[in-house]
Structures are given as structure tokens and as C-alpha cells.
N, CA, C and O atoms as a GROMACS GRO file, in nm:
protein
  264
    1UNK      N    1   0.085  -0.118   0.000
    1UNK     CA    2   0.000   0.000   0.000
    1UNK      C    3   0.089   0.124   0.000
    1UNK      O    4   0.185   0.130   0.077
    2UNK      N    5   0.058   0.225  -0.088
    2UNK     CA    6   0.144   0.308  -0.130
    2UNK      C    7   0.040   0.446  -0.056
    2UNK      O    8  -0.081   0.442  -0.039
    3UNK      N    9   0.117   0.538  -0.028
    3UNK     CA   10   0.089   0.671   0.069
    3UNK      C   11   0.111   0.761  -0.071
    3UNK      O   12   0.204   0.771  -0.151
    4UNK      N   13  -0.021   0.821  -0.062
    4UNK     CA   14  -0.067   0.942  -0.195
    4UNK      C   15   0.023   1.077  -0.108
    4UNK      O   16   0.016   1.122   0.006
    5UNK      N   17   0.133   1.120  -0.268
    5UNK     CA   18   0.192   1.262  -0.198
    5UNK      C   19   0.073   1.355  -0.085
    5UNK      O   20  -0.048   1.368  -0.072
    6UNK      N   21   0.202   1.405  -0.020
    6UNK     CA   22   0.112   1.534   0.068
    6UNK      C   23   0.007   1.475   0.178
    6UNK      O   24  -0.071   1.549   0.238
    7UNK      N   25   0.016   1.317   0.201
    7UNK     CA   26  -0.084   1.256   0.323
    7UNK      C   27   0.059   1.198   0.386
    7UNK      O   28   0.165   1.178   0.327
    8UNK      N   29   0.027   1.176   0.527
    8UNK     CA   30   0.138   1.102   0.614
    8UNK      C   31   0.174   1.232   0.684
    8UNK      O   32   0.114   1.339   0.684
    9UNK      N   33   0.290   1.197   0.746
    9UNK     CA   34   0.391   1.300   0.835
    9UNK      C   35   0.508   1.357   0.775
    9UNK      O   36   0.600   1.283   0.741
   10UNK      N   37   0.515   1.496   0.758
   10UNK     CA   38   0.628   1.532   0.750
   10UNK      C   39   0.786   1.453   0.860
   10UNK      O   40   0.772   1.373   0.953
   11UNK      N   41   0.894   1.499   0.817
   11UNK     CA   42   1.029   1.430   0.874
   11UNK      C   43   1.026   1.550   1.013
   11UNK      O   44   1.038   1.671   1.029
   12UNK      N   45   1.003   1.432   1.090
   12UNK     CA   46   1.043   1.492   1.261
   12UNK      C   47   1.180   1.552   1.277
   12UNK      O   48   1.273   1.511   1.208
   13UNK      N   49   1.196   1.654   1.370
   13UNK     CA   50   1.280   1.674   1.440
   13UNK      C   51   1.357   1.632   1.538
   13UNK      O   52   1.307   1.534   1.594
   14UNK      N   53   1.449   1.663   1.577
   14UNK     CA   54   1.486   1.642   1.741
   14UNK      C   55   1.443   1.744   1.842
   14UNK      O   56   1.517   1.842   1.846
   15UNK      N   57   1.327   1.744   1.936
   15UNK     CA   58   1.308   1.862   2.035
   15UNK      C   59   1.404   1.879   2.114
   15UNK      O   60   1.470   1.796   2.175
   16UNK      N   61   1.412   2.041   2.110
   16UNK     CA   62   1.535   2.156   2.135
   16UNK      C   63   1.476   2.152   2.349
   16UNK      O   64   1.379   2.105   2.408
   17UNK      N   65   1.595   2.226   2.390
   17UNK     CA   66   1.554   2.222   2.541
   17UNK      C   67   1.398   2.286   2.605
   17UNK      O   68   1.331   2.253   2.702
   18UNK      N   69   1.382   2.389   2.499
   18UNK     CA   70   1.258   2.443   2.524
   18UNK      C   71   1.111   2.353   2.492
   18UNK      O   72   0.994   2.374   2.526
   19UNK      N   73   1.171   2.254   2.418
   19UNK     CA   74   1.052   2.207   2.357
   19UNK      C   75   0.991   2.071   2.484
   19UNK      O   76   0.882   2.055   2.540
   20UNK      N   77   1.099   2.006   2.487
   20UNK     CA   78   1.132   1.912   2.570
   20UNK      C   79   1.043   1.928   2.726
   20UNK      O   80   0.961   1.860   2.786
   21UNK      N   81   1.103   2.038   2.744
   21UNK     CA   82   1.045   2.108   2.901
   21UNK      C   83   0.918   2.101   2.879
   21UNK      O   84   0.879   2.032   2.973
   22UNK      N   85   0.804   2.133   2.800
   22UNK     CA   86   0.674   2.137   2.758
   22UNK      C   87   0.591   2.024   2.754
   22UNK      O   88   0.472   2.004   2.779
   23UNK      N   89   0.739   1.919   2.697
   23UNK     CA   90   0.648   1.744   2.671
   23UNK      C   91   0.620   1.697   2.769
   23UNK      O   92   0.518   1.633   2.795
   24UNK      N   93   0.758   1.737   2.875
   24UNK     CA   94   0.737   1.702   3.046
   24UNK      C   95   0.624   1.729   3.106
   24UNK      O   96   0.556   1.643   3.163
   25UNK      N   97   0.588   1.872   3.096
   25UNK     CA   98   0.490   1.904   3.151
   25UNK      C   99   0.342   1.866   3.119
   25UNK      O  100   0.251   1.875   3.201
   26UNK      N  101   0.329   1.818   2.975
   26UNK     CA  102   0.244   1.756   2.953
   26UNK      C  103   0.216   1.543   2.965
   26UNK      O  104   0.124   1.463   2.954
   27UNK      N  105   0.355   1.542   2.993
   27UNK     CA  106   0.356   1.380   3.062
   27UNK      C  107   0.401   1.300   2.953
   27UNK      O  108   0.366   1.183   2.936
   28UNK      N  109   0.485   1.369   2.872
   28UNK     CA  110   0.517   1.299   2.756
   28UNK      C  111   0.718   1.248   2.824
   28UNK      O  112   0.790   1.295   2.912
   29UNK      N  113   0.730   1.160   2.744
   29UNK     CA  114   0.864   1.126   2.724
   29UNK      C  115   0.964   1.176   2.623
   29UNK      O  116   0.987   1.105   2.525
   30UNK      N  117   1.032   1.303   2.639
   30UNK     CA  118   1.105   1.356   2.464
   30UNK      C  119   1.149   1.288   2.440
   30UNK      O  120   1.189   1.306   2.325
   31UNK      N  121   1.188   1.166   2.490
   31UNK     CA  122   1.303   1.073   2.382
   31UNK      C  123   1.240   1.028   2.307
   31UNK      O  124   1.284   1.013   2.193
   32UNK      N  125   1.052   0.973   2.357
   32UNK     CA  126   1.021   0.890   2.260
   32UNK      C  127   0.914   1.034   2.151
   32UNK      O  128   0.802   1.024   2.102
   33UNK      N  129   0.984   1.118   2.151
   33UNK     CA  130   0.869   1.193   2.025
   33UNK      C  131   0.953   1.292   1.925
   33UNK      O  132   1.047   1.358   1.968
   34UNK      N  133   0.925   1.295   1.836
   34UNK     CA  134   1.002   1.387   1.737
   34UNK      C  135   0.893   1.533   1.695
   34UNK      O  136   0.773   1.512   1.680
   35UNK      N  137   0.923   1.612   1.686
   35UNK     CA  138   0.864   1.733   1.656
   35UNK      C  139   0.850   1.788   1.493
   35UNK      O  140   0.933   1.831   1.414
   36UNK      N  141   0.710   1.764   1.486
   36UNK     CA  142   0.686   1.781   1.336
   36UNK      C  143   0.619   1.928   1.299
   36UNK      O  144   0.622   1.971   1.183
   37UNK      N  145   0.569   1.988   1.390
   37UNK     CA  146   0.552   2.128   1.370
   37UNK      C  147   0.529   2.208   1.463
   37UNK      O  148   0.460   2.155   1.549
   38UNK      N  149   0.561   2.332   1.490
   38UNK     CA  150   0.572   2.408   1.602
   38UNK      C  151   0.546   2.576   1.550
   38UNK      O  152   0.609   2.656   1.481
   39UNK      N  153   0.437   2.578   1.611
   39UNK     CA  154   0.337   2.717   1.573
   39UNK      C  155   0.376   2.793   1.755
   39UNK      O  156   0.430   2.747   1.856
   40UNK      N  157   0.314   2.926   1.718
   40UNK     CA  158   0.287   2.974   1.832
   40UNK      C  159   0.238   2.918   1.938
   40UNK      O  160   0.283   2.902   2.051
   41UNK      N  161   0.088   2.879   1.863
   41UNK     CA  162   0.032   2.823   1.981
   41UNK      C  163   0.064   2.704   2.014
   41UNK      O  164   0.101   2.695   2.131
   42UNK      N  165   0.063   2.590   1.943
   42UNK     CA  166   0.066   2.431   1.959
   42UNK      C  167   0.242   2.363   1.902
   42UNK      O  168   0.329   2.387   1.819
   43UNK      N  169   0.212   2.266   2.017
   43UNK     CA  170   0.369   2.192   1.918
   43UNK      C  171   0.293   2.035   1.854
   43UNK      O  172   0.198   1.969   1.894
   44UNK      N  173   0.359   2.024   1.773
   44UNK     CA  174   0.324   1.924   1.702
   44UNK      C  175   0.384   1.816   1.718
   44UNK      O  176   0.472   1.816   1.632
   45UNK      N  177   0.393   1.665   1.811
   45UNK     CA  178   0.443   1.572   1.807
   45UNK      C  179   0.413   1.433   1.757
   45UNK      O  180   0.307   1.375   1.779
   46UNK      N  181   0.524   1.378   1.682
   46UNK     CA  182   0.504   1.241   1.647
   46UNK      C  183   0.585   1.112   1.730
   46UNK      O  184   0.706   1.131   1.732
   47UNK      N  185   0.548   1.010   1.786
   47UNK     CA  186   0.583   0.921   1.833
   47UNK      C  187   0.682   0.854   1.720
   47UNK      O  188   0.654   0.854   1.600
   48UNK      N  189   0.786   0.803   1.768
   48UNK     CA  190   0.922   0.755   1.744
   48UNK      C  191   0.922   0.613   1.702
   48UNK      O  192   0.982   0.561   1.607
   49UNK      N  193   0.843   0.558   1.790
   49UNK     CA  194   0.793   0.387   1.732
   49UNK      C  195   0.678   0.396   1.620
   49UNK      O  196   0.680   0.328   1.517
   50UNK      N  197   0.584   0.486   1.652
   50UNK     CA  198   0.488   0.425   1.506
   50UNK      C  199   0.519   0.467   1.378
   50UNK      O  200   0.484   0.422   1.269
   51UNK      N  201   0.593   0.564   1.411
   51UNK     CA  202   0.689   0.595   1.279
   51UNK      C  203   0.751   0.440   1.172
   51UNK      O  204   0.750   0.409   1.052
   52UNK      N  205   0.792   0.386   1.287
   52UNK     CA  206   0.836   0.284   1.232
   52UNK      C  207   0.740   0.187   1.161
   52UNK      O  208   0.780   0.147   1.052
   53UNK      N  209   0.576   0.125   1.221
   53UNK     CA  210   0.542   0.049   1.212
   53UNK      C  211   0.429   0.099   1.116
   53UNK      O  212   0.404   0.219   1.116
   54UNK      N  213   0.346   0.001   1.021
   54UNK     CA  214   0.267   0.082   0.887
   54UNK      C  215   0.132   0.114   0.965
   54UNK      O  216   0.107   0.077   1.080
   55UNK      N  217   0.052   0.188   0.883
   55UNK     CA  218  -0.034   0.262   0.889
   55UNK      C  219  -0.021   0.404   0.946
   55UNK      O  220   0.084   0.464   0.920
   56UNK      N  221  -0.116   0.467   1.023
   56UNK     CA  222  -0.102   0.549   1.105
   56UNK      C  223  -0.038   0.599   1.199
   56UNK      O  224  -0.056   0.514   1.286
   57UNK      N  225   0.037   0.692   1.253
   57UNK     CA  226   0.160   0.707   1.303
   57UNK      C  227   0.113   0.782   1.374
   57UNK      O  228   0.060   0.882   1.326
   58UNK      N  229   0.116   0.758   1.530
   58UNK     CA  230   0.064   0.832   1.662
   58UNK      C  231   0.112   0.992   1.660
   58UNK      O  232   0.229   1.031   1.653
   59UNK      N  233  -0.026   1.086   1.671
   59UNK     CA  234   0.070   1.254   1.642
   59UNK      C  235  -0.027   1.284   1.814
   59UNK      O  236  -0.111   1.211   1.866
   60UNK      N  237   0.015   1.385   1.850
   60UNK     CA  238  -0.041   1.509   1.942
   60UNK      C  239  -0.039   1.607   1.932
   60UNK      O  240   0.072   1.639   1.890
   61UNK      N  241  -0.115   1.707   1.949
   61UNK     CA  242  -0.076   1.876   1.931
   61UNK      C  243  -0.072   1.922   2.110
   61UNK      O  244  -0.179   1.931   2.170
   62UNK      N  245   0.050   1.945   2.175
   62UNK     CA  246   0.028   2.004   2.285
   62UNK      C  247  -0.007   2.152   2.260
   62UNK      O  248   0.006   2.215   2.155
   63UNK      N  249  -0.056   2.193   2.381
   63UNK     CA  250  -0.125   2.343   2.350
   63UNK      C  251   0.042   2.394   2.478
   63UNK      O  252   0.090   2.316   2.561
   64UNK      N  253   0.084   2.520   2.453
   64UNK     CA  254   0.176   2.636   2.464
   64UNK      C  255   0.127   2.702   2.602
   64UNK      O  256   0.210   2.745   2.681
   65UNK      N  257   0.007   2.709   2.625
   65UNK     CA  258  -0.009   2.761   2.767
   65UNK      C  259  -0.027   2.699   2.851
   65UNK      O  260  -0.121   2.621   2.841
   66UNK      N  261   0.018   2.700   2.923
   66UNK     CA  262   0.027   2.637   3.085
   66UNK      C  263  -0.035   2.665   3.204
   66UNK      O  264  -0.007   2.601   3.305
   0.00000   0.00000   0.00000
């Protein structure tokens, strides 16, 4: 099964110290998430294992205020 351009996940990042501090606070683990977009308001994370495995690939949008 082939993935039609422009559907799926863009290529994650590595979250920076600021970003990291945020995942904490929301109960996440940074090692296991890569950062696929980061707006004002929301950060955009993708999980590190489903990346790997087919179909759907675990995302979250944390929200910026605390």
C-alpha cells in the first residue's frame, strides 16, 4: 500500500531544550517523540515507534499555555 503525496507525516525533528520542558509538563517522554511542527500556539508531536510500524503514526498537538 502506497501513501498518496502530501498525506502522512512530514520528517520529525529532534526537540530543542525548550521544547522538551513542555512534553514534560504535559507527561510525555522527549526521547520517545520527534517534533513535526511548532506554531505559536501548539507543538506538534510524532511518536518515534509508530513511525516505524505501517499505517497510522501516533501525532499530538500540545497546547503552549500552561
Amino acid at each position: 500500500m502506497h501513501r498518496k503525496r502530501g498525506e502522512g507525516v512530514k520528517n520529525g525533528k529532534k526537540p530543542t531544550l525548550k521544547q522538551k520542558k513542555l512534553m514534560r509538563c504535559h507527561g510525555l517522554d522527549p526521547d520517545a517523540w520527534l517534533v513535526t511542527k511548532d506554531t505559536t500556539e501548539t507543538l506538534e508531536v510524532v511518536n518515534r515507534v509508530s513511525l516505524k510500524r505501517i499505517g497510522k503514526p501516533k501525532l499530538r498537538r500540545l497546547s503552549k499555555e500552561i
